[in-house]
Backbone bond lengths (Angstrom), bond angles and torsions (degrees), N, CA, C in turn:
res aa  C-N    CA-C-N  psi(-1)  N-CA   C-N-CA  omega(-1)  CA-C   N-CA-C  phi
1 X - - - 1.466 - - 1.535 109.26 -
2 X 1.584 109.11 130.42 1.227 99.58 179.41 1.806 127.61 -71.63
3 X 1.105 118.66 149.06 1.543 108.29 174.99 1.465 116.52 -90.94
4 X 1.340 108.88 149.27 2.061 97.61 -157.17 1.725 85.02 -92.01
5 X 1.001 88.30 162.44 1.593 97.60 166.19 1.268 129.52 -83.97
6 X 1.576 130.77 151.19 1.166 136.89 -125.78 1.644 87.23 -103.62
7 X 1.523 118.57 148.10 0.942 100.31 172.85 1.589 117.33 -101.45
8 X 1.512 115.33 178.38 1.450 112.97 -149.74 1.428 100.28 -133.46
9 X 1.199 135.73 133.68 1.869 135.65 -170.28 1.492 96.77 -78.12
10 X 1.619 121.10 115.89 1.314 89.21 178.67 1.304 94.48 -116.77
11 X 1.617 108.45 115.41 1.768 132.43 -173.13 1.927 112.73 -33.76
12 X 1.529 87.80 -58.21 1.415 111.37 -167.03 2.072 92.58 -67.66
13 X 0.829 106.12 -43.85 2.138 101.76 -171.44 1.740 94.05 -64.37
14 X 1.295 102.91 -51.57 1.790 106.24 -164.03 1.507 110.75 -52.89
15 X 1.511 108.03 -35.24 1.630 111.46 -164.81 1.773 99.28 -84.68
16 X 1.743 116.20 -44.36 1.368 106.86 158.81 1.406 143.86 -41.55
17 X 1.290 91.68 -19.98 1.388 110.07 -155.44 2.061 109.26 -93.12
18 X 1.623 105.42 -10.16 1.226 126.18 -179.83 1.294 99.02 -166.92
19 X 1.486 109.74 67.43 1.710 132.09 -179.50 1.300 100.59 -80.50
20 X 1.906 119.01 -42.40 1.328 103.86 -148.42 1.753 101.09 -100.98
21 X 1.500 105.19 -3.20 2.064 106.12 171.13 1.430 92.66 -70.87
22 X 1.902 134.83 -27.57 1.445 115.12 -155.67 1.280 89.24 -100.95
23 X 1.389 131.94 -22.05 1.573 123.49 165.84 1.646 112.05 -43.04
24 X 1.302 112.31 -74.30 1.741 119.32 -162.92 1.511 77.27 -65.55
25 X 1.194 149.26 -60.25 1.828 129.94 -157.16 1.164 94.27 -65.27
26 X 1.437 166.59 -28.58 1.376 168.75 175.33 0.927 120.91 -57.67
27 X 1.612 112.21 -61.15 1.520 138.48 152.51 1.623 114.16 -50.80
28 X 1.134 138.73 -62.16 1.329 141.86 149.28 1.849 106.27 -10.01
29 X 1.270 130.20 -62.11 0.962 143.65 -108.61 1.407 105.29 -139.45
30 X 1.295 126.61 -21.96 1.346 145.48 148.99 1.301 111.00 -71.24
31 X 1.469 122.62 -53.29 1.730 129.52 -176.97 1.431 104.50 -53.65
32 X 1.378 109.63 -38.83 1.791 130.30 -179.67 1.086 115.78 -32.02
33 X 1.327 90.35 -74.43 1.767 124.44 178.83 0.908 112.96 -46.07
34 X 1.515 125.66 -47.21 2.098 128.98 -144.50 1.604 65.27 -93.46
35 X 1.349 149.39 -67.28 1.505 138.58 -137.51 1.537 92.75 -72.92
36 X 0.584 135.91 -57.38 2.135 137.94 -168.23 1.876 81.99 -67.21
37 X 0.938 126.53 -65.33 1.499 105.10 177.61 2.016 136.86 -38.55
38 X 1.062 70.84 -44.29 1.789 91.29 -173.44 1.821 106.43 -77.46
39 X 1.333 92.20 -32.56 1.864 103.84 160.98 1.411 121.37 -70.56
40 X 1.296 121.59 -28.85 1.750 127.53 -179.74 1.301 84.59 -83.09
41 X 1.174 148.97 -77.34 1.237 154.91 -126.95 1.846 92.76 -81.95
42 X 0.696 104.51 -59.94 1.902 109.84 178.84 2.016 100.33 -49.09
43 X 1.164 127.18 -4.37 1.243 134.08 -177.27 1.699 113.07 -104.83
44 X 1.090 85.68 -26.45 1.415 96.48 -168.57 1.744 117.57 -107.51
45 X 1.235 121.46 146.51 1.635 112.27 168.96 1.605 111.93 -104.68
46 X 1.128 110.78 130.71 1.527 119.61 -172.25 1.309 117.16 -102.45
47 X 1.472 117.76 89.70 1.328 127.51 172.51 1.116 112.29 -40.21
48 X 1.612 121.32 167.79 1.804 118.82 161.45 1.627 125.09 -54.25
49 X 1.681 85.66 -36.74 1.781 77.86 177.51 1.119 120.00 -103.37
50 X 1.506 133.14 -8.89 1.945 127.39 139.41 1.408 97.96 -32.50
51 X 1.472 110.09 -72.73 1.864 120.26 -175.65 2.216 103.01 -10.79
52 X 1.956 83.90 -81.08 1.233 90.01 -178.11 1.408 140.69 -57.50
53 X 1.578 106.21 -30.78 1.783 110.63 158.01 1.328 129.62 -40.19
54 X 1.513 104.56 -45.97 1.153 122.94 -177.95 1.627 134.00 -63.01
55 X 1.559 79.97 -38.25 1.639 94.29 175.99 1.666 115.22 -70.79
56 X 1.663 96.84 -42.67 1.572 102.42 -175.30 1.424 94.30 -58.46
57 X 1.402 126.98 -47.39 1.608 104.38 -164.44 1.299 119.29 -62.51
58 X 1.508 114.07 -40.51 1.801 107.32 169.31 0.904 117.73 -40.97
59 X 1.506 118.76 -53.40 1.931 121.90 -143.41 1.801 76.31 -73.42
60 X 1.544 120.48 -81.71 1.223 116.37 174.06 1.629 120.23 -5.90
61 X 1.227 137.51 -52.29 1.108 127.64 -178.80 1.725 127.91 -79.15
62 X 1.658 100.92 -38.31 1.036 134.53 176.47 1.993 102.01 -61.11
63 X 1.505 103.19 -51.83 1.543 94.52 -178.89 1.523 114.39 -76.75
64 X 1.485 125.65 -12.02 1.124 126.20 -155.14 2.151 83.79 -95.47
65 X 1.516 125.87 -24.47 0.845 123.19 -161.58 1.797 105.84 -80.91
66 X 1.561 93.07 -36.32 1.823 105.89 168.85 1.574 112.82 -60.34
67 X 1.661 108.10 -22.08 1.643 95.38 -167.81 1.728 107.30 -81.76
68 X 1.604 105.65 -25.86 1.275 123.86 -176.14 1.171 109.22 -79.28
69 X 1.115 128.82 -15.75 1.671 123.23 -169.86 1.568 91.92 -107.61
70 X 1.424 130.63 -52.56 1.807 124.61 168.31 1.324 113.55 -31.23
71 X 1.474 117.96 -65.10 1.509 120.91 -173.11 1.289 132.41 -49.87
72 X 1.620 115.05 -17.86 1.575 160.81 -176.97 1.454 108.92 -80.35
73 X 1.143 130.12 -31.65 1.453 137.59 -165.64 1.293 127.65 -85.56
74 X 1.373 107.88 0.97 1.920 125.78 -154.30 2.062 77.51 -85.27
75 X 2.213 93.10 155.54 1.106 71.86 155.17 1.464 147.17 -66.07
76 X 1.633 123.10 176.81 1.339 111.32 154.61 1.504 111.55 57.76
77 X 1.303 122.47 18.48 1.466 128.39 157.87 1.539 122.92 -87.50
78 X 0.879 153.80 142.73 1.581 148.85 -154.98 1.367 114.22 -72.29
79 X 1.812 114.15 -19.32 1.555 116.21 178.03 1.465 92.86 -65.69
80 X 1.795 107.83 -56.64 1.491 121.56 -153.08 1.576 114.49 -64.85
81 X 1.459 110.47 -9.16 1.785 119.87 174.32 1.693 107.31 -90.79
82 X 1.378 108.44 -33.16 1.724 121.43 170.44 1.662 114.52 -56.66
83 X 1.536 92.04 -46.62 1.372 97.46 -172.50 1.878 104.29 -62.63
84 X 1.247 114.58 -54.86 1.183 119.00 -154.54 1.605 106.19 -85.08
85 X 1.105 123.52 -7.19 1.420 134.81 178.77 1.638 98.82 -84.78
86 X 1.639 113.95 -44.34 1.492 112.64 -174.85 1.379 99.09 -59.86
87 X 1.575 118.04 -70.86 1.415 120.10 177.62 1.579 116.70 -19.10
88 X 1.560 128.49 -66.74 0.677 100.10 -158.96 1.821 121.18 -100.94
89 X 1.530 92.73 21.40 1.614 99.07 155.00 1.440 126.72 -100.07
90 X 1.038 108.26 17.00 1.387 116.87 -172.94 1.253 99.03 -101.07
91 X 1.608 116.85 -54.93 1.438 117.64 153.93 1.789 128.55 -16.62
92 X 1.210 87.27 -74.41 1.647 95.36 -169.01 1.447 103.35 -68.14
93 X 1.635 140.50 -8.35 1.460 128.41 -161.23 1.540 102.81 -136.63
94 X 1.406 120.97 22.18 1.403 131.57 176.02 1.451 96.46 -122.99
95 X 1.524 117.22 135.95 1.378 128.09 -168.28 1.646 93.11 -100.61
96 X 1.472 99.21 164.76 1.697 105.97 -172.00 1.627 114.33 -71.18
97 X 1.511 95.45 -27.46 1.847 97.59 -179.99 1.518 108.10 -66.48
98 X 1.668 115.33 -27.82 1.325 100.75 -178.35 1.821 131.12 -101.05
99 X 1.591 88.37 11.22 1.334 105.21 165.00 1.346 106.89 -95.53
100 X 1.214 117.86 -27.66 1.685 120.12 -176.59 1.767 102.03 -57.92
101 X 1.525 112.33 -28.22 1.483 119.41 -173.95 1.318 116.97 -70.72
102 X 1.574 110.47 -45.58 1.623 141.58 -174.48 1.976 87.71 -58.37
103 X 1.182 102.67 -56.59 1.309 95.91 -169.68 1.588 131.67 -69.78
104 X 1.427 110.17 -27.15 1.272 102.18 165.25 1.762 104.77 -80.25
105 X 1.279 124.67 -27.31 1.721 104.09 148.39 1.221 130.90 -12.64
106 X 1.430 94.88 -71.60 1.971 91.65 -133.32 1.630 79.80 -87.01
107 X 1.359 140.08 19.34 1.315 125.40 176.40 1.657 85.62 -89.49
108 X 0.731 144.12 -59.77 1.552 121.06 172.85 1.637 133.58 -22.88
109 X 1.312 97.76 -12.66 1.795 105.08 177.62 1.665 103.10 -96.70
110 X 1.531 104.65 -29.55 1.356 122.31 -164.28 1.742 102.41 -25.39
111 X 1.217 115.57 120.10 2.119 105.23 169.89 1.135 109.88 -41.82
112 X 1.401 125.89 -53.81 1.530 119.68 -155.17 1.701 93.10 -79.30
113 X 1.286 142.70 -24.97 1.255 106.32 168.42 1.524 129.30 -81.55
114 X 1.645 107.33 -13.20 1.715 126.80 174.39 1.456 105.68 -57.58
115 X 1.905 111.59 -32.57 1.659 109.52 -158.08 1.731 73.70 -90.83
116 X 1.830 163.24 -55.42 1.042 120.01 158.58 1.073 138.57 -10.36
117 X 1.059 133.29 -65.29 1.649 143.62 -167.00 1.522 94.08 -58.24
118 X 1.206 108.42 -62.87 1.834 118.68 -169.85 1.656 101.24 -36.89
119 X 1.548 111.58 -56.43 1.562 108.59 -164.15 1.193 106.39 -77.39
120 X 1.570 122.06 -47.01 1.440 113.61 179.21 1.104 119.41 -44.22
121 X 1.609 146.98 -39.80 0.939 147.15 -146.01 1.187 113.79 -102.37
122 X 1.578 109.55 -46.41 1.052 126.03 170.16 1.607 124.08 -48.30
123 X 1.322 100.95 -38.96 1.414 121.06 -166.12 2.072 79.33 -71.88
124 X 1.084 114.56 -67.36 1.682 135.55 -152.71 2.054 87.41 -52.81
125 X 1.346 113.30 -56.76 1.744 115.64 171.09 0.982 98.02 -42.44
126 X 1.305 141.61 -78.91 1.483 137.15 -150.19 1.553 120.96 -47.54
127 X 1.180 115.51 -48.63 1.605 171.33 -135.45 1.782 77.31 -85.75
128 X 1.502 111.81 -62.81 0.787 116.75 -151.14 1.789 99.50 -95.52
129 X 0.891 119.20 26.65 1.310 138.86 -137.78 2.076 124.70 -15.71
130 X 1.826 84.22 63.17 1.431 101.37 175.08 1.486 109.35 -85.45
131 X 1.121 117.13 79.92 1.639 104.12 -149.31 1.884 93.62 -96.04
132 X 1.330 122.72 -4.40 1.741 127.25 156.54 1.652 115.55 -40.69
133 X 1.992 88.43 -44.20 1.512 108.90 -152.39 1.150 126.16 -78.12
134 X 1.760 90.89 -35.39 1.510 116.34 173.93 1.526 107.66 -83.00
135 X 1.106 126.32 -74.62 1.516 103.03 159.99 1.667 128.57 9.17
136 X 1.369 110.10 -98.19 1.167 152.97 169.68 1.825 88.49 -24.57
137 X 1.105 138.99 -85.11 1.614 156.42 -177.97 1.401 95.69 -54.72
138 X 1.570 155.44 -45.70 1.216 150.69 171.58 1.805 107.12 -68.26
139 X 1.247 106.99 -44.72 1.572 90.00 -173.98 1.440 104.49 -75.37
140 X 1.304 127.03 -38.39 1.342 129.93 -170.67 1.967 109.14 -42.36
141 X 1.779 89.07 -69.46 1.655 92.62 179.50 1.713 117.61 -54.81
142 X 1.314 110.32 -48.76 1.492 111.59 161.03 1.140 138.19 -36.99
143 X 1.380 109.99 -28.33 1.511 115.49 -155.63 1.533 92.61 -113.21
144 X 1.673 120.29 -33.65 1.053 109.95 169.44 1.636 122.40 -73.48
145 X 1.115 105.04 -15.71 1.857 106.84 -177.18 1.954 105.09 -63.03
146 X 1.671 95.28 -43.28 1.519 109.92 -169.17 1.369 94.87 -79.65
147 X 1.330 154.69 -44.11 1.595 133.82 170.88 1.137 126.36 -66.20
148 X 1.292 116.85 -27.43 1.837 118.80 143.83 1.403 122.14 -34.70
149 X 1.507 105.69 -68.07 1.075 105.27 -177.10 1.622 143.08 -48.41
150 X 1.556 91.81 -39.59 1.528 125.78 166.90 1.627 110.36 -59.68
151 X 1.187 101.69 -55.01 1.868 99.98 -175.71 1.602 101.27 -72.07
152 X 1.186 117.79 -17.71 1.419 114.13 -171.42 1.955 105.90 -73.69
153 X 1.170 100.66 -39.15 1.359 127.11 -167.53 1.925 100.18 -71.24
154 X 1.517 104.90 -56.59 1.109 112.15 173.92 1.623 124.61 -43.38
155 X 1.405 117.75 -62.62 1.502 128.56 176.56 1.052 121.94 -68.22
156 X 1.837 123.99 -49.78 1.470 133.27 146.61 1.905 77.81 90.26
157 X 1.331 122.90 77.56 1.414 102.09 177.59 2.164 87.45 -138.45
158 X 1.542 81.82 140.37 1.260 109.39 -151.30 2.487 96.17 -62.64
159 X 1.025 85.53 156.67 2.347 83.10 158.89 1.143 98.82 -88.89
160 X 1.427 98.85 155.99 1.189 123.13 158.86 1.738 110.34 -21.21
161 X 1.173 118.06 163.34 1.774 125.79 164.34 1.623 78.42 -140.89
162 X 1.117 103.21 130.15 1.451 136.66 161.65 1.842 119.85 -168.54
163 X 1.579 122.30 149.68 1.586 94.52 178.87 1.572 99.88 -81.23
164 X 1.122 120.43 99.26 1.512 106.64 155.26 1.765 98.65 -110.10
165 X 1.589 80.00 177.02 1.642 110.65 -154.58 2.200 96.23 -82.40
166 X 1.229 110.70 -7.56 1.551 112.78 179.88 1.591 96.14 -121.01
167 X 1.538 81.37 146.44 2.164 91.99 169.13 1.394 96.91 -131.62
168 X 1.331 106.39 178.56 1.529 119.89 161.56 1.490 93.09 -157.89
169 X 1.465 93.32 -173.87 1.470 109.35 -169.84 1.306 108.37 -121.83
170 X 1.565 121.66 -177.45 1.718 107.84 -179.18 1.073 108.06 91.57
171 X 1.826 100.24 178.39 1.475 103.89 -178.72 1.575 100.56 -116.29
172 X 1.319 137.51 172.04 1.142 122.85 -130.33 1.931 87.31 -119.36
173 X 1.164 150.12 -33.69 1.547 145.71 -118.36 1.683 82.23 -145.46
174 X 1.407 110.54 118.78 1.495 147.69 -32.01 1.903 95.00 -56.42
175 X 1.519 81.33 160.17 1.661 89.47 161.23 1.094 122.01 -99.87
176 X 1.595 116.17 116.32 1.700 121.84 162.08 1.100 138.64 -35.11
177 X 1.740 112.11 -43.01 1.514 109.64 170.85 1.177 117.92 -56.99
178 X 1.644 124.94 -39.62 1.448 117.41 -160.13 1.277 98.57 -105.27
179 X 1.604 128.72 7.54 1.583 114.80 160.50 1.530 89.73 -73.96
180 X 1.431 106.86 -98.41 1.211 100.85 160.64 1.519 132.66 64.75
181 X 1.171 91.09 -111.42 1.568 125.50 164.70 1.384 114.03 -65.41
182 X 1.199 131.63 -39.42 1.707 116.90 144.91 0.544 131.23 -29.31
183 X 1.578 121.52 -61.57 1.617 128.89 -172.64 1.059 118.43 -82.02
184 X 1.572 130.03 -34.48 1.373 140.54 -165.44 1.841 103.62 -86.11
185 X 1.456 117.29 -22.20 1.062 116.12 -170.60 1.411 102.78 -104.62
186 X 1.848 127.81 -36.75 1.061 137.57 -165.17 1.802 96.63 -73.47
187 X 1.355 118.65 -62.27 1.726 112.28 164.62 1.363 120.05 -46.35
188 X 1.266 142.59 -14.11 1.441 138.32 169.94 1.491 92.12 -81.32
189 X 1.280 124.35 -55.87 1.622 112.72 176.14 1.429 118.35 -32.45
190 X 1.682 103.73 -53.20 1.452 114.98 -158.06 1.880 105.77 -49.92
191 X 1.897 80.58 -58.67 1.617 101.55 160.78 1.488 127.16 -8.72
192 X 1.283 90.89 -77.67 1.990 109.67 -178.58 1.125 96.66 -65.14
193 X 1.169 160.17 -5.38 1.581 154.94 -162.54 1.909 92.88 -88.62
194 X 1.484 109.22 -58.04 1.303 117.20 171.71 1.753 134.01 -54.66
195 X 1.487 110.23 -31.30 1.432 134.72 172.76 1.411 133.01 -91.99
196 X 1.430 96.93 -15.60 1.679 100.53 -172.43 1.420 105.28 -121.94
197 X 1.089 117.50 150.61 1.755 123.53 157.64 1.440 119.40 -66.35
198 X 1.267 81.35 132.48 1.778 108.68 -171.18 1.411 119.86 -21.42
199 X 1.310 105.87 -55.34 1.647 118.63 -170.20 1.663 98.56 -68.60
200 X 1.554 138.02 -14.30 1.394 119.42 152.02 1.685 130.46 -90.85
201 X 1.217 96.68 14.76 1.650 105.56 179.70 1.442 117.30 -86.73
202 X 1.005 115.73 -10.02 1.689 116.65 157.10 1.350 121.61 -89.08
203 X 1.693 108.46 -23.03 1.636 109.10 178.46 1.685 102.59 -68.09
204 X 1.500 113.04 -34.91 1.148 104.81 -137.63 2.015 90.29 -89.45
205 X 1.658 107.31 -25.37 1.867 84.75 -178.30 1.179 99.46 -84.36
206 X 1.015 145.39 -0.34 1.387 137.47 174.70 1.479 122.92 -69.32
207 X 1.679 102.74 -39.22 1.745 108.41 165.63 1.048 106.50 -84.50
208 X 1.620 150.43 -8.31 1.123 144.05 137.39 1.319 124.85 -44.17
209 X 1.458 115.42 -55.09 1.485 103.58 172.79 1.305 105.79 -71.74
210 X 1.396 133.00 -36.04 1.466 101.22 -177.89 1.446 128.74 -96.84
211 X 1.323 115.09 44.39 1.349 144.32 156.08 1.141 111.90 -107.48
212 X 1.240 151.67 -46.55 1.100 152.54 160.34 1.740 112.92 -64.58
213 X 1.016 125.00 -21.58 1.189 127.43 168.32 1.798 117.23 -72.81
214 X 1.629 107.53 -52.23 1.461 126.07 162.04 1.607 109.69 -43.78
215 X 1.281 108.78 -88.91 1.801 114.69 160.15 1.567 96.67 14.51
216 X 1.652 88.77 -94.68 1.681 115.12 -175.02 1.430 111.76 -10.69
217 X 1.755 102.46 -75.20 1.493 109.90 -166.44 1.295 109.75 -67.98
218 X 1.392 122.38 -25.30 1.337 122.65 170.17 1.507 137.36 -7.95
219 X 1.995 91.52 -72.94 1.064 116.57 151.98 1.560 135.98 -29.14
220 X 1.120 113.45 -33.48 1.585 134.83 -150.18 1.663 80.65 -98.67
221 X 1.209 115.01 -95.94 1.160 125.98 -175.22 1.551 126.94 -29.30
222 X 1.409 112.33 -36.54 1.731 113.30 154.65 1.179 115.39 -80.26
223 X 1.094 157.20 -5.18 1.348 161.68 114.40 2.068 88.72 138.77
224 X 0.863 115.67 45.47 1.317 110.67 -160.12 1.886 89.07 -117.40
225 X 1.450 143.74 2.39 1.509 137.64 129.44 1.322 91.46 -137.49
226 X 1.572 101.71 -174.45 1.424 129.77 -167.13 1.867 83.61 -111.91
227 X 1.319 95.17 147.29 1.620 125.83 145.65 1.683 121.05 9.37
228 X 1.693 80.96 -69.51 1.880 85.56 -179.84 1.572 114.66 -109.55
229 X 1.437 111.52 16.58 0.933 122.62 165.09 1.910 114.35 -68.64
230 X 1.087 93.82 -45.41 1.848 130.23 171.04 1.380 109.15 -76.32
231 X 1.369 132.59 -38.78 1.535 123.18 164.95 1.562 98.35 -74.52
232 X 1.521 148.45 -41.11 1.111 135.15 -161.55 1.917 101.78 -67.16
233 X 1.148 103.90 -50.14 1.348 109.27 174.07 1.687 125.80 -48.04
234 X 0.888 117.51 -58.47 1.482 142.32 164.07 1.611 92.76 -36.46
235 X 1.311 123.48 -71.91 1.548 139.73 179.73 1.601 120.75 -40.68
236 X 1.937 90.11 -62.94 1.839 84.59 170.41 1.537 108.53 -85.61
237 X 1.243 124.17 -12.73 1.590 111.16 179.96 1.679 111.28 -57.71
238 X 1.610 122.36 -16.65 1.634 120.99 -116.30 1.671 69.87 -121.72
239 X 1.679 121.66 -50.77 1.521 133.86 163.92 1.473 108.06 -26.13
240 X 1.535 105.53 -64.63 1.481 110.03 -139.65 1.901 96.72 -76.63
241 X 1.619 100.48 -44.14 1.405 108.07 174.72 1.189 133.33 -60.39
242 X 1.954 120.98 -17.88 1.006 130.16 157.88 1.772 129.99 -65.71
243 X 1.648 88.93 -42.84 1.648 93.34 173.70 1.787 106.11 -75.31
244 X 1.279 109.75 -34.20 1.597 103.71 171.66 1.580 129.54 -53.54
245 X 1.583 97.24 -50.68 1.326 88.55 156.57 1.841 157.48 -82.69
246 X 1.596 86.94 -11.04 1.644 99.03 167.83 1.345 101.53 -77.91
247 X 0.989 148.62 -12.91 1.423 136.96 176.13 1.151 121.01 -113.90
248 X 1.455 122.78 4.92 1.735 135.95 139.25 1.352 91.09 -42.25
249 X 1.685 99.69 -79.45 1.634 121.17 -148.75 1.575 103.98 -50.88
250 X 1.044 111.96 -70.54 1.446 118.50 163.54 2.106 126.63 -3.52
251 X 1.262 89.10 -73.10 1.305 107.83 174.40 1.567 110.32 -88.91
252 X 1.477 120.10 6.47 1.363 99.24 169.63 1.766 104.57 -112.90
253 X 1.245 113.45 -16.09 1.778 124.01 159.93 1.826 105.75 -51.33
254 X 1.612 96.16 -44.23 1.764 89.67 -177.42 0.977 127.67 -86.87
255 X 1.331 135.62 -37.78 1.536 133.91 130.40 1.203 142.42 -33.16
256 X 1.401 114.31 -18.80 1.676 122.20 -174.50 1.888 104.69 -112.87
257 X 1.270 101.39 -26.20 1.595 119.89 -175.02 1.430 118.58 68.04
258 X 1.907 103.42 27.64 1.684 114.66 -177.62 1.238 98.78 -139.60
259 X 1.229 141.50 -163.90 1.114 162.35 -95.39 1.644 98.01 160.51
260 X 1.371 122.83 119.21 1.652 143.62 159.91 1.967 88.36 -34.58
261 X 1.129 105.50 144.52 1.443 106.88 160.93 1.298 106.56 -76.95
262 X 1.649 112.23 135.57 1.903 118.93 176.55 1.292 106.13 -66.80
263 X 2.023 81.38 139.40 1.512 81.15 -176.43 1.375 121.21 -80.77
């Protein structure tokens, strides 16, 4: 008698397979966080060198999270069978109305509407002649478009192949939209921290992160990157926006002879 074969958890099908309960719990749960954050921090006064501790520990964690998720990507490695197993259950157990949603999303990460944001604003800083601010918000999006590009170039790792109904072009590892959209959305936060009254500075990173969080999964859900394609992004977006913004803040305390209002 034959013996049946054993069955096997497969991580990457199970999490596809009820992608969009761990989306809203993700989303839930990120918004969480940035609000209990923006509340400690509103308690506290942040010297230059709290400022700078702080930053090193992100980027530090954030880069150590890119080195762990790169090394993961080879074929036939257990991330790279997760990844592609999620993909293509996400496929088969996501209905078209709710990809139709994902998609007018992730056009919000889109570059060519981020390099909008960049000039408008930029143009509107100057204007206003925050020229720390504008700076600071031009190199960020810039600088993040060009380290994308570079790591993209570097790994050369292919999208998904599945038939879905969206393509893109490029190579897929990190993802642009959801760096991107970190940075381009996380510096408009920083932004409003300076322009608005206090009591909306927790509303406002909170719909930042969970726009930039959405973005993210976006991706996932049109089958247009894999998994850690979207954690690498998230990772270097979280780097680039940290060193971008301690050295806004930085140089706008020494030039202005104040301190950003806490957020």
């Amino acid at each position: 008698m034959k013996t049946p074969a054993p069955l096997v958890f497969n991580g990457g099908e199970w999490l596809g397979t009820y992608a969009l309960p761990f989306f809203f719990a993700g989303l839930l749960g990120v918004t969480v966080i940035v609000g209990l954050a923006v509340w400690a921090i509103q308690r506290n006064a942040w010297t230059n060198a709290l400022l700078i501790r702080l930053a090193i520990l992100v980027f530090a964690i954030a880069a150590s999270l890119f080195a762990v998720i790169a090394g993961g990507i080879g074929v036939d490695r257990p991330e790279a069978l997760l990844d592609q197993s999620l993909s293509t259950a996400v496929g088969l157990h996501t209905s078209g109305g709710v990809l139709q949603v994902f998609r007018w999303i992730t056009d919000l990460g889109d570059p060519k509407l981020l390099t909008v944001w960049c000039v408008i604003f930029g143009i509107i800083l100057i204007a206003r002649r925050e020229y720390v601010l504008a700076g600071g918000w031009v190199i960020a999006i810039a600088g993040n478009a060009t380290l994308n590009r570079v790591l993209k170039a570097t790994f050369e790792r292919a999208r998904p192949i599945h038939e879905q109904a969206f393509h893109a072009q490029g190579w897929s590892f990190p993802s642009g939209h959801t760096s991107g959209a970190i940075v381009t959305y996380g510096m408009l936060a920083y932004l409003a921290v300076h322009y608005l009254p206090a009591k909306w500075h927790a509303t406002v990173m909170m719909i930042a992160a969970a726009l930039v969080f959405t973005i993210g999964c976006s991706r996932i859900f049109l089958q247009l990157h894999y998994l850690s394609d979207v954690l690498a992004g998230w990772a270097t977006g979280i780097a680039w926006l940290t060193l971008c913004i301690t050295a806004t803040e930085l140089l706008y305390r020494r030039y202005n002879g104040r301190a950003s209002p806490k957020i």
